[in-house]
N, C-alpha and C positions, 0 to 999 in steps of 0.2 A: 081282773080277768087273767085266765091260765094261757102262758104263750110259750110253745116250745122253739128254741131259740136256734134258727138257721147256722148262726155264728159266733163269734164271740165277741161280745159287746163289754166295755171297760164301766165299770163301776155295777152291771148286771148279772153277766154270768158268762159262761161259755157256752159254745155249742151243744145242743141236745139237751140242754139245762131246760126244763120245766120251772118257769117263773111267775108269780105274783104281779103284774102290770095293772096300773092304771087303764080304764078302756081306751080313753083320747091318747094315749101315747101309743098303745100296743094298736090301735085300728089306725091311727095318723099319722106315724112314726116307722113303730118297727115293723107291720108288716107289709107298707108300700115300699118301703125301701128291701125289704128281701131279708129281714133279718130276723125275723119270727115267722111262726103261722100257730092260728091256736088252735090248742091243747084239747079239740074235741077225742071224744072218747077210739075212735078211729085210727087217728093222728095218734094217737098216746101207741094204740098195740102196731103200728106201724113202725114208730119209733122203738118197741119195745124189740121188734123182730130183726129191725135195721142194728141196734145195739149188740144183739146176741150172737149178730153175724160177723160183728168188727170187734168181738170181745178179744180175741187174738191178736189180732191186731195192735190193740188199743194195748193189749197188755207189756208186747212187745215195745211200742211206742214211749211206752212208760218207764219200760226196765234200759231204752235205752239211755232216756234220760236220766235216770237216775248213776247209771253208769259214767254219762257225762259227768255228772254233778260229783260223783267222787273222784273224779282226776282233778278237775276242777278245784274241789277244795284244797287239794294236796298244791295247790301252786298259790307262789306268793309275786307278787309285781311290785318293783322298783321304776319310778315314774319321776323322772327329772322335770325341776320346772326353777324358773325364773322369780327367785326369793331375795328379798328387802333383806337388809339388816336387821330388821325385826321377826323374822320368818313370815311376813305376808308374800304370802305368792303374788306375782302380777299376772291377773286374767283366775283362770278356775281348774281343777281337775274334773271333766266329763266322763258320763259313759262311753263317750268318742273315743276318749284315750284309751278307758281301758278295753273297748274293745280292740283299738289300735295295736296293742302290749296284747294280749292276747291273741291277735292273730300274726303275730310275732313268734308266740309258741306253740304253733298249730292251730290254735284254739279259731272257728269260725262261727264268731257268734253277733246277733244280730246287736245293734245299740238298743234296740225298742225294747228288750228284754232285760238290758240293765238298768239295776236302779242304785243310785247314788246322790247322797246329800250333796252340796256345793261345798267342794274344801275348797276353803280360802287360807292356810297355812301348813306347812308342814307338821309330818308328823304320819299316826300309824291311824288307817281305817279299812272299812267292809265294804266290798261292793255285792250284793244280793244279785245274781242270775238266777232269773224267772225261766226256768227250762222246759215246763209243764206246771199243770194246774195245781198238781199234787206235787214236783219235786223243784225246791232251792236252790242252787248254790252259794257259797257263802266264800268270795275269792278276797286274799285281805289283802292290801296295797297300801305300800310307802312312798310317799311325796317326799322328798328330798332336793335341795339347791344344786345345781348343776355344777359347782364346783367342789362340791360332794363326791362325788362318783365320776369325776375325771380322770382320764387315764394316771394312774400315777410315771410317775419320770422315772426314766431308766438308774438304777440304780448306779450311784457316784462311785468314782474309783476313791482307794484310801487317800487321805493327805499327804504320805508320802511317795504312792506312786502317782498321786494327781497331780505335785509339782515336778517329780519326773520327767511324767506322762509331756507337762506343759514345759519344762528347760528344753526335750527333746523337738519337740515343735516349733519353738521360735528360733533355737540355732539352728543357723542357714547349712546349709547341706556344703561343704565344700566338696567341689567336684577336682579329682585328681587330674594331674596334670599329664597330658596323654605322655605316654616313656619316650625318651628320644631314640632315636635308633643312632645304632652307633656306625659314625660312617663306616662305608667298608673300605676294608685296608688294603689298598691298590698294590697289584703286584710289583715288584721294578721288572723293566723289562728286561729280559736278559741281554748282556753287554753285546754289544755285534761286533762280530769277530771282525778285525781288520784282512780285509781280502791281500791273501801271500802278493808281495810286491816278487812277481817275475826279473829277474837280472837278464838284461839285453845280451844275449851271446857274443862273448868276445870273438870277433875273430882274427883268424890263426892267420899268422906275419907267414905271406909265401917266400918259401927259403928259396931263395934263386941259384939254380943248380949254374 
């Protein structure tokens, strides 16, 4: 039986899709749950008129996607993870992550939409973003050990000015010795004059007339 399709169904089709169903699935299935109705002749020019009206729409919807989908390709993701000496990753690279790394660099896109194999080692792969029906992306991403992509250490000073650098550092700073001040040089006092010794008035022998 012909069932046009409320939504989009995984492994079916999409919305407005015109499908091929089984009767017991399409009567038991999809259209108690809301996710078809069939495809009488009615429902089809209904559908035809509904389409015609969202053709703007739909088209807009579709140029944006694919707009996305070129930025998108244009980026590449470096994803650190926790690597054996043999390059076994421990644990797996998800769509988790990279949508994680993606919305990192603006990008806001759902996990349900990406698809990726299970890496279990380092190394260079594709993640497929499903953006619409008709448009891809194709975002590529490198798994690398985390001691890869560590910051690297500030760059060393030469060996001649690093043992310098370190003679100047272990000798102790001697700290000068405060200046002494020089006493001040006291004046002598000036000598004290010996006060004039007065001579007791002789007196005069009365001549006796």
């Amino acid at each position: 039986m012909e069932i046009i399709l409320k939504e989009d169904v995984i492994g079916l089709g999409y919305k407005n899709d015109i499908v091929n169903v089984k009767p017991g699935y399409g009567r038991n299935y999809l259209i108690p749950q809301g996710k078809g109705v069939i495809a009488s002749d009615s429902a089809k020019k209904v559908l035809a008129e509904e389409l015609k009206q969202k053709a703007v729409k739909l088209a807009k919807i579709k140029a944006d996607a694919e707009a996305l989908a070129e930025k998108l390709n244009a980026v590449s993701l470096t994803i650190k993870a926790k690597v054996s000496n043999t390059g076994v990753i421990y644990g797996s690279v998800n769509s988790l992550q990279i949508a994680d790394e993606l919305q990192k660099l603006g990008f806001n896109i759902d996990r349900k939409v990406i698809v990726v194999k299970d890496v279990k080692t380092a190394g260079e792969y594709v993640a497929a973003v499903k953006l619409h029906k008709e448009v891809t992306a194709q975002v590529p991403f490198i798994v690398v050990a985390e001691k890869e992509i560590a910051t690297a250490p500030a760059q060393e000073d030469a060996p001649a000015e690093k043992k310098a650098k370190k003679a100047k550092e272990e000798t102790p700073v001697v700290e000068e010795a405060p200046a002494v001040e020089e006493a001040p040089v006291v004046e002598e006092a000036p000598a004290t004059e010996e006060a004039p010794v007065e001579e007791a008035p002789v007196e005069e022998e009365k001549t006796e007339e």
